[in-house]
C-alpha positions as a Python dict, from the first residue, in 0.01 Angstrom:
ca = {
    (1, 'X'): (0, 0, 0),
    (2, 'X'): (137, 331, -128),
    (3, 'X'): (16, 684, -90),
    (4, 'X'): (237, 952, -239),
    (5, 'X'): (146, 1322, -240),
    (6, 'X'): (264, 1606, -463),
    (7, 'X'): (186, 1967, -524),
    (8, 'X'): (297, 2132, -211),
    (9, 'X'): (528, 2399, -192),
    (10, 'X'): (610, 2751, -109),
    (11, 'X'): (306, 2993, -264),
    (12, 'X'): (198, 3379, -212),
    (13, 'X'): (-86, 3482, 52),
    (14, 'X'): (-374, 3478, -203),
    (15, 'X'): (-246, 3235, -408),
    (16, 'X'): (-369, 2847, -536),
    (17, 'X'): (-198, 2504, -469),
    (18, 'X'): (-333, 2186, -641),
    (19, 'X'): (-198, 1875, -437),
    (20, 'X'): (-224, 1515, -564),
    (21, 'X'): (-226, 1222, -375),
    (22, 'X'): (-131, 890, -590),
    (23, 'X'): (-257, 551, -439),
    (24, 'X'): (-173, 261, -495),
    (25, 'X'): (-153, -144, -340),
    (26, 'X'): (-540, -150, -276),
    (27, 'X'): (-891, -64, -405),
    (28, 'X'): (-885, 295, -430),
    (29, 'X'): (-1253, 344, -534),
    (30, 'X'): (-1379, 142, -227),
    (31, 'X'): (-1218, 391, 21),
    (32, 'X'): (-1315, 709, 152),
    (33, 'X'): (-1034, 991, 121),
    (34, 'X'): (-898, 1260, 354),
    (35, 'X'): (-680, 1553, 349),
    (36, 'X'): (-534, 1618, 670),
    (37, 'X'): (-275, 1867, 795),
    (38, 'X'): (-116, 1959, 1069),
    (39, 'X'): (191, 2225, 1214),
    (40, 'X'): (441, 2173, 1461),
    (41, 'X'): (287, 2166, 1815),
    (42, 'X'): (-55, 2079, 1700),
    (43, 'X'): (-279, 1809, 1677),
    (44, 'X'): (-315, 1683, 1284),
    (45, 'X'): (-655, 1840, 1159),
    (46, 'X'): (-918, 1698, 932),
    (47, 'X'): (-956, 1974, 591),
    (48, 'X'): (-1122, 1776, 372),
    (49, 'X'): (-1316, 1448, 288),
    (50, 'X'): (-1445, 1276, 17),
    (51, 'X'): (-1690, 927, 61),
    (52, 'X'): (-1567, 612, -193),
    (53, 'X'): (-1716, 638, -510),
    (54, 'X'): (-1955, 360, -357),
    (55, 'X'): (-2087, 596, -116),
    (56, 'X'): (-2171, 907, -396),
    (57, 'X'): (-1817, 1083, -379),
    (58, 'X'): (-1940, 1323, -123),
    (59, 'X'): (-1756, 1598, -14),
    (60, 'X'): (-1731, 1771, 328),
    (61, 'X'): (-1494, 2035, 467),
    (62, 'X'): (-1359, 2235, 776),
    (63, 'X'): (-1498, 2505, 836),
    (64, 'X'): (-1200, 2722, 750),
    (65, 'X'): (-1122, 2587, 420),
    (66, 'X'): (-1552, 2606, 298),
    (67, 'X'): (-1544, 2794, -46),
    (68, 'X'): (-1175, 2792, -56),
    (69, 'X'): (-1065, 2432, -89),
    (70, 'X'): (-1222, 2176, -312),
    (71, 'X'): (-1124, 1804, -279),
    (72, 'X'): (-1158, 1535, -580),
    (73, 'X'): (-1135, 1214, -658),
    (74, 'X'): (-1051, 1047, -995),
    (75, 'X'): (-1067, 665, -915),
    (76, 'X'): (-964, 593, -1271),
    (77, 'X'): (-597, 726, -1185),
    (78, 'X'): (-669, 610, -823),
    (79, 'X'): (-571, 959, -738),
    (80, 'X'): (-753, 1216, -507),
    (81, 'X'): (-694, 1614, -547),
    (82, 'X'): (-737, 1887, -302),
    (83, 'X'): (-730, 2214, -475),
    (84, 'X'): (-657, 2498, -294),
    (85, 'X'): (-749, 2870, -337),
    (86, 'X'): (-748, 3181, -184),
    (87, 'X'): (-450, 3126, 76),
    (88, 'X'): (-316, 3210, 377),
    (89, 'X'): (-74, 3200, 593),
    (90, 'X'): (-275, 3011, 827),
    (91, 'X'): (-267, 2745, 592),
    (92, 'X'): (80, 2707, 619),
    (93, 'X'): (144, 2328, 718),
    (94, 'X'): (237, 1924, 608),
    (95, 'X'): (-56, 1807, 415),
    (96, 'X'): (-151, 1461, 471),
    (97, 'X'): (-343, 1231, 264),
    (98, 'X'): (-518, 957, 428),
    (99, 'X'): (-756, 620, 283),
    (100, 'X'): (-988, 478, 521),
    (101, 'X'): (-1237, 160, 476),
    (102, 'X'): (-1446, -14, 746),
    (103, 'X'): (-1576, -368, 688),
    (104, 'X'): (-1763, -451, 921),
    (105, 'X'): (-1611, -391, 1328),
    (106, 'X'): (-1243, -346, 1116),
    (107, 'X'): (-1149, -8, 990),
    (108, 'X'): (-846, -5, 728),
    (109, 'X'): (-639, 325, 727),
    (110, 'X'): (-360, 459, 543),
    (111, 'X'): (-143, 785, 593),
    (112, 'X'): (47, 909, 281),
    (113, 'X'): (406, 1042, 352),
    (114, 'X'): (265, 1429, 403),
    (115, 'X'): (376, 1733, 125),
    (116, 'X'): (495, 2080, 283),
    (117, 'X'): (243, 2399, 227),
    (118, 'X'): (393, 2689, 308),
    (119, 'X'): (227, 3059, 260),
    (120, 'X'): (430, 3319, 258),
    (121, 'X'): (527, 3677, 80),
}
């Protein structure tokens, strides 16, 4: 099981980030997927979710990111997408993408490696 992010880097206050997430070693359509992120000190933070393509790709977001972020999910590449507008520097963090599946009392997660965000002038 692989999960392997992309996109992040150093970007303008006001600016747009797309970051990938590549998965790979299981079912990718049968999961839900998460972005996650978290800075030093802190406990990691849910952003955004999307439900497996089973459960109507439905989206849901923090409250801080609402009309600013948009996650995706394109289960042909088995990749998901969080695109990312409008930033600031409280945005600023390691972005983490995460696949979870329960069957039945069993709950299968995996964490991606994390890609740095940073928002700055």
């Amino acid at each position: 099981v692989q999960l392997v992010e992309s996109g992040g880097g150093l970007v303008q206050p006001g600016g747009s980030l797309r970051l990938s997430c590549a998965a790979s070693g299981f079912t990718f359509s049968r999961y839900a997927m998460m972005w996650h992120r978290q800075v030093p000190g802190k406990e990691r933070e849910l952003v955004a979710a999307i439900t497996s393509a089973g459960g109507g790709s439905n989206t849901n977001y923090t409250d801080s990111v609402k009309g600013r972020f948009t996650i995706s999910r394109d289960n042909a590449k088995n990749t998901v997408y969080l695109q990312m507008n409008s930033l600031t520097s409280e945005d600023t963090a390691v972005y983490y993408c995460y696949a979870v599946r329960a069957a039945g009392s069993v709950q299968y997660g995996y964490w991606g490696q994390g890609t740095q965000v940073t928002v700055s002038s």
